[in-house]
C-alpha positions as CSV (number, residue, x, y, z in Angstrom):
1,X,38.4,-15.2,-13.3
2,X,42.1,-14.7,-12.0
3,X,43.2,-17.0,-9.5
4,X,45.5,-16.1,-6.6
5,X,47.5,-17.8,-4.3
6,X,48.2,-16.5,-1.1
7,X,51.0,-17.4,2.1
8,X,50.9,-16.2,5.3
9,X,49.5,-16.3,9.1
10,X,48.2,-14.1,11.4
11,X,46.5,-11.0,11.8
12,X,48.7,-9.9,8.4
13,X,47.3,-12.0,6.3
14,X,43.6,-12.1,7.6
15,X,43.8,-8.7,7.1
16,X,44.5,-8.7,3.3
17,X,42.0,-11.1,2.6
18,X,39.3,-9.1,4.2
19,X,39.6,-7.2,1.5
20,X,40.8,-9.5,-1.5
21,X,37.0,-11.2,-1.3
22,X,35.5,-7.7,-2.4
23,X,36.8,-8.5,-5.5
24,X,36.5,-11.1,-8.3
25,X,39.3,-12.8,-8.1
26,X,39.7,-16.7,-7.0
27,X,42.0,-16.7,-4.0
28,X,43.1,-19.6,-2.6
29,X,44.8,-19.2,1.0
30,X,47.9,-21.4,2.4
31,X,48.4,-21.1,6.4
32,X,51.2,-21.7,8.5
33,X,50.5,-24.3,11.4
34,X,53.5,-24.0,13.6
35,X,51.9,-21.9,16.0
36,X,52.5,-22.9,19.9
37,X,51.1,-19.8,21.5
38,X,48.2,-18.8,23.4
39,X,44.8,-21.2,22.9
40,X,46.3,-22.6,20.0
41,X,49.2,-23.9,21.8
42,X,47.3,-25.4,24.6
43,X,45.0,-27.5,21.8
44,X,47.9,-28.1,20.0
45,X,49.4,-29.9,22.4
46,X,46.7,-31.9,24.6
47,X,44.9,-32.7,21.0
48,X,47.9,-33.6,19.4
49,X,46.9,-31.4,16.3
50,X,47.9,-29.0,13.9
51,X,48.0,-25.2,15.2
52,X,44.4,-24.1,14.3
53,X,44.3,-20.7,15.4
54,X,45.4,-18.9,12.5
55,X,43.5,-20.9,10.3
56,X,40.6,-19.6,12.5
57,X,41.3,-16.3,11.8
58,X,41.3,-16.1,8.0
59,X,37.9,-18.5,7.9
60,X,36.6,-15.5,9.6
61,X,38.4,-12.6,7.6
62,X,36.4,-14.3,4.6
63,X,33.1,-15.2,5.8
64,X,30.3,-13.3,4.1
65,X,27.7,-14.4,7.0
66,X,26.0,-11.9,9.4
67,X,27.9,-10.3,12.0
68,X,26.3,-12.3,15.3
69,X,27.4,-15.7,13.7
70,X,30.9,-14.2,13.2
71,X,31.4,-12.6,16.5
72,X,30.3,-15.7,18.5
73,X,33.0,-17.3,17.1
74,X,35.3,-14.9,17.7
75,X,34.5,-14.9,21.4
76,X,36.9,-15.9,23.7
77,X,36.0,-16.9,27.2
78,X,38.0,-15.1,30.1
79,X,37.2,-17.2,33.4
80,X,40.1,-17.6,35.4
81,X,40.6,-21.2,36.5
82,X,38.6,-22.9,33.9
83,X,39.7,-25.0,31.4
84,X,38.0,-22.6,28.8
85,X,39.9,-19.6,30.2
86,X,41.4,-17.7,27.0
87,X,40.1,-20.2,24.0
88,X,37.9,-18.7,21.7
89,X,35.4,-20.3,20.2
90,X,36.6,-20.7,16.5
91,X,39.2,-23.0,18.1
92,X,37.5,-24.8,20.3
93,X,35.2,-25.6,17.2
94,X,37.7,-26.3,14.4
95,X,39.5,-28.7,17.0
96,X,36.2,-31.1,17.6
97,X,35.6,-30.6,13.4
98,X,39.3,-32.5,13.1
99,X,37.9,-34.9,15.6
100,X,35.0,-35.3,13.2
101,X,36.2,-35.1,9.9
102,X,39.1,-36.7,10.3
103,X,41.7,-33.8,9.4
104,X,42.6,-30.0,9.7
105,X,41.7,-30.0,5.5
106,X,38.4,-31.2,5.9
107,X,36.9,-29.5,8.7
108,X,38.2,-25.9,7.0
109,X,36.1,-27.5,4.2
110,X,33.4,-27.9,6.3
111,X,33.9,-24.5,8.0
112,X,34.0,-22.5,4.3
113,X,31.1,-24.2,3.5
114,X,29.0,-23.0,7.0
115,X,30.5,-19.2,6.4
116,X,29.8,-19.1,2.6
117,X,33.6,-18.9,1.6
118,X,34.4,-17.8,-1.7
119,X,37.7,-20.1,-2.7
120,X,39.7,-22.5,-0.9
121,X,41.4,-22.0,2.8
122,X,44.3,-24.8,3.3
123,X,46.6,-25.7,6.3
124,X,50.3,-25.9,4.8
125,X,50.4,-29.8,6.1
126,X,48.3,-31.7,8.1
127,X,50.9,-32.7,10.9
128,X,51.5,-31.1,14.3
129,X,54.8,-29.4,13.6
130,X,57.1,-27.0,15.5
131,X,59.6,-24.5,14.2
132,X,63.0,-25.1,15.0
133,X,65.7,-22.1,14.8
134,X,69.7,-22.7,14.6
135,X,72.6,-20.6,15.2
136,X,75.4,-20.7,12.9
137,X,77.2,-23.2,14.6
138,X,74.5,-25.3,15.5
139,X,75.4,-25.3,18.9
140,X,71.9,-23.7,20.4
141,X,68.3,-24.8,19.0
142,X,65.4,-22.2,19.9
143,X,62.3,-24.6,19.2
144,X,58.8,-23.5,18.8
145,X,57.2,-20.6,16.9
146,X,57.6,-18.2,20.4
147,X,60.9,-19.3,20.9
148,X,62.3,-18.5,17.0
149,X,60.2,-14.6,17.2
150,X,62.1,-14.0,20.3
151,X,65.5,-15.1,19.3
152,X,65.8,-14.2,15.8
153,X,69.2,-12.2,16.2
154,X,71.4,-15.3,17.1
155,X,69.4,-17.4,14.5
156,X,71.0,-18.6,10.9
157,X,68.7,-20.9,9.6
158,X,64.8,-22.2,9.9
159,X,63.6,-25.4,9.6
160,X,61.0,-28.0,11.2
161,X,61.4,-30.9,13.9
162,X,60.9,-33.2,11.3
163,X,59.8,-33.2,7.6
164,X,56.5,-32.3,6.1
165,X,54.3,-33.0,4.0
166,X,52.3,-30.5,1.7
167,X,49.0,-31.3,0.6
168,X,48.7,-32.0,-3.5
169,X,45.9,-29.1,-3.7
170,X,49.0,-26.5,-2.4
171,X,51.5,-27.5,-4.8
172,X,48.3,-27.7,-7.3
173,X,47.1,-24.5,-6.1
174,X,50.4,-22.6,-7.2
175,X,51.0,-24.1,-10.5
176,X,47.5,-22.6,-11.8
177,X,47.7,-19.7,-9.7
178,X,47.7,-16.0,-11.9
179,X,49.8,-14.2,-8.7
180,X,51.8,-15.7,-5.6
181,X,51.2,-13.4,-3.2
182,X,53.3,-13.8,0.2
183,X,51.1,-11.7,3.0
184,X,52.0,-9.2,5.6
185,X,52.9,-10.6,8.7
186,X,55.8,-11.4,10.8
187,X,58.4,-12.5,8.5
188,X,60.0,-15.4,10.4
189,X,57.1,-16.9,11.9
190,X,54.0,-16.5,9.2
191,X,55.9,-16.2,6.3
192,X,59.2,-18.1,6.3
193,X,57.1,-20.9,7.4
194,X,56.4,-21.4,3.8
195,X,59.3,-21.7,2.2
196,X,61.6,-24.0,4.5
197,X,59.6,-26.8,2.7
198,X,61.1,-27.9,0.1
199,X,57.6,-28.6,-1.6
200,X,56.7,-25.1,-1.3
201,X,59.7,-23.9,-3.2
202,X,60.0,-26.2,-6.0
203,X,56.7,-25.4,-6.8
204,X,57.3,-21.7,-6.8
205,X,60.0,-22.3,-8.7
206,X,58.3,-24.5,-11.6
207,X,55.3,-21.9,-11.6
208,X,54.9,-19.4,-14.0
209,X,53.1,-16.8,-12.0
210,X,55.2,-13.7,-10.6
211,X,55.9,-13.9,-7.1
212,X,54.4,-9.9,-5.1
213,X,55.4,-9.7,-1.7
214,X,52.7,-7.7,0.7
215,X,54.7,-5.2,2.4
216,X,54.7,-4.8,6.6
217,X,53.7,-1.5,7.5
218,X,55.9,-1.8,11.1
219,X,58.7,-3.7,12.0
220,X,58.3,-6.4,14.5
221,X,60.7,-6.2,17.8
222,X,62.7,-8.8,18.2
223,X,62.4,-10.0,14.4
224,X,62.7,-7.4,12.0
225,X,64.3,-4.4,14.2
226,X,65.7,-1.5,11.8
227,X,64.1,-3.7,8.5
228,X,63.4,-1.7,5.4
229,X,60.7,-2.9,2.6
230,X,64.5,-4.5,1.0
231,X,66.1,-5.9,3.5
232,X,62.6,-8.3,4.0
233,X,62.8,-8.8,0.3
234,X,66.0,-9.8,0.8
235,X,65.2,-12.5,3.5
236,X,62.7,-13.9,1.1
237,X,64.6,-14.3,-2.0
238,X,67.1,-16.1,0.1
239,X,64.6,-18.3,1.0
240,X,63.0,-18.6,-2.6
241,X,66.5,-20.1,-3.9
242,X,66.7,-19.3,-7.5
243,X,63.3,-17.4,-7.9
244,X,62.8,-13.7,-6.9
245,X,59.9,-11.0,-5.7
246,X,58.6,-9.7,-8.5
247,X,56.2,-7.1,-7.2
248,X,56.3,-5.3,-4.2
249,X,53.2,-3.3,-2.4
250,X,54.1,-0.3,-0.3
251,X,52.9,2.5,1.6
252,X,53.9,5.9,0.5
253,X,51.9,7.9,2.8
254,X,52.9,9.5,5.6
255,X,51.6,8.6,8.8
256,X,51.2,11.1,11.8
257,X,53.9,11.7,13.9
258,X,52.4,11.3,17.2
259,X,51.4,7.7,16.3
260,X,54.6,6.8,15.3
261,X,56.3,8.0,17.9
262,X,53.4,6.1,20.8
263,X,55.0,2.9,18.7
264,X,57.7,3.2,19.4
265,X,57.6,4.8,22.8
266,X,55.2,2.1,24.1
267,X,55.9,-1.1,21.8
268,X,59.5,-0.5,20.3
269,X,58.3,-0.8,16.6
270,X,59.2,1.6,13.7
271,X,57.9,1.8,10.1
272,X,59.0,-0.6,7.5
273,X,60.8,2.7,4.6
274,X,59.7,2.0,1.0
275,X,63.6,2.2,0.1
276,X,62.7,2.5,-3.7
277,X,66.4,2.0,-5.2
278,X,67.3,-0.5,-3.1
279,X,64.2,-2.9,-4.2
280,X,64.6,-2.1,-7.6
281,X,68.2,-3.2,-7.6
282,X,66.9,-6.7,-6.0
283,X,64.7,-6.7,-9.4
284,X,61.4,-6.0,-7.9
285,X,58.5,-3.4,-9.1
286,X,57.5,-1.2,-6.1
287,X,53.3,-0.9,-6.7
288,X,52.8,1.9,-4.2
289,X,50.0,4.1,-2.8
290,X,48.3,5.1,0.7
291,X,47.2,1.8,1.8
292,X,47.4,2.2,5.7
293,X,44.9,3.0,8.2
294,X,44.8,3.4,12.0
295,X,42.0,1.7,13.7
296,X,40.1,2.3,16.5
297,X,42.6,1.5,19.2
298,X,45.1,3.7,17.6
299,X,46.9,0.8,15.8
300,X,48.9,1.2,12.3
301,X,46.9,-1.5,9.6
302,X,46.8,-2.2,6.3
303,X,43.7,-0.4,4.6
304,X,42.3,-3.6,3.4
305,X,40.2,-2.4,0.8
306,X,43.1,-0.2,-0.9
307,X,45.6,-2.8,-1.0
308,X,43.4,-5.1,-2.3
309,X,42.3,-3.1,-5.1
310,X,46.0,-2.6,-5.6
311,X,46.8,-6.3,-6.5
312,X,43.1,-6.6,-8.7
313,X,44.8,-3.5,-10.5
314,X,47.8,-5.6,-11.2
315,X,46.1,-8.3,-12.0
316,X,43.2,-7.0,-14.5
317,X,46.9,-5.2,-16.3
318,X,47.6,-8.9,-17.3
């Protein structure tokens, strides 16, 4: 069976895996833990633990359980003035699991095991970390994940509030992976994430598997205004230092007018162009098809299903 390895955070990347576990492959999922929004945020910092909410999320993108199980723990409490007000359950859980296991690694262990997980699900490190953004000259630090998304423009370099350290079964992960797949997601705060460890890198670098890039669908305000399918490629081979994209997935369909238009009327988004020349001349195949969807609030996705059987394509090529 081919083994994947895949980077990301958020609803991106819970999103492609939803659809990756139709399939036999062996994926193995690496998630940021810099988050300091929302729930997450707020157990973050009164638990002194890693950011568990994303890691939430993709435990239930890959459950194969019965829908109740999986949509109590996706409820989130709204009661206004009580200390439960906006967590949802998956969090509250995974944060007494850490309690009781001991780490964020072992109660996603324990939490595979309860949703009959196929593969392994791994925070990036087990220590509460922050993401720190720096201008050019240094002079101005934007710290924490909301911080970085909102300030991107005036920011020149990533890094943590102090150094991390990735667990062996990441680095061991990528070595025997088949595919390194970086997810969709927003770039800076899911994805980059990744790769200002130097750990991360050197291990993509020593691997022999090709690197494929996911691609965003719609570019993120604030982040990734104006960003073709090249200039994020172009962001993450910086990043890479030495190593390269491979493979890029795109959408090549076109996506009615009068939704595009309510994005960026009411939410200041635009799509992410397939810019085919300008990819190629970065060194990167463009896999491409109709892989998006609009769900039942009238949002742009990623047909899960399609891209998925997009990368097994690749893969079963090999």
């Amino acid at each position: 069976m081919k083994k994947v390895i895949v980077f990301g955070g958020g609803t991106g990347l819970s999103c492609l895996l939803s659809g990756l576990k139709l399939f036999p492959v062996e994926v193995t999922t690496v998630i940021t833990v810099s988050d300091n929004g929302s729930s997450t945020g707020v157990l973050k910092q009164e638990f002194d633990i890693p950011a568990v909410g994303d890691v939430g999320k993709v435990l239930l993108s890959m459950a194969n359980v019965d829908d109740d199980l999986v949509r109590l723990l996706r409820y989130r409490f709204h009661r206004e003035g009580s200390s439960l007000d906006n967590h949802p359950v998956r969090n509250i859980l995974l944060t007494a699991l850490i309690d009781l296991k001991g780490s964020l690694t072992e109660a996603t262990r324990y939490m595979c095991g309860l949703l009959n997980i196929r593969g392994n699900v791994l925070p990036l490190t087990e220590e509460k970390v922050e993401l720190v953004g720096k201008s050019a000259t240094g002079a101005e630090e934007f710290f924490g994940e909301e911080s970085v998304s909102q300030n991107v423009r005036y920011i020149s370099s990533l890094s943590y509030d102090h150094d991390i350290h990735v667990a062996d079964a990441v680095k061991q992960g990528i070595a025997g992976s088949d595919l390194i797949i970086f997810s969709p997601g927003s770039l800076y705060t899911s994805i980059l994430p990744h790769l200002i460890s130097e750990e991360i890198v050197e291990a993509i670098r020593a691997a022999r598997a090709p690197i494929m890039y996911v691609s965003n669908l719609v570019t993120q305000p604030g982040e990734t205004d104006r960003y073709n399918v090249s200039d994020h490629l172009a962001v993450l081979n910086r990043y890479l230092k030495g190593r390269r994209v491979d493979l890029v997935v795109g959408n090549n369909a076109v996506i009615d007018p009068q939704v595009v238009d309510r994005y960026l009327t009411h939410e200041n988004k635009t799509l992410v162009a397939l810019d085919r020349e300008a990819i190629a001349r970065q060194g990167a195949r463009v896999i491409e098809d109709d892989i998006f969807s609009i769900d039942e609030e009238g949002r742009i996705r990623h047909n899960a299903l399609k891209t998925a059987f997009l990368i097994f394509s690749y893969l079963m090529e090999q």
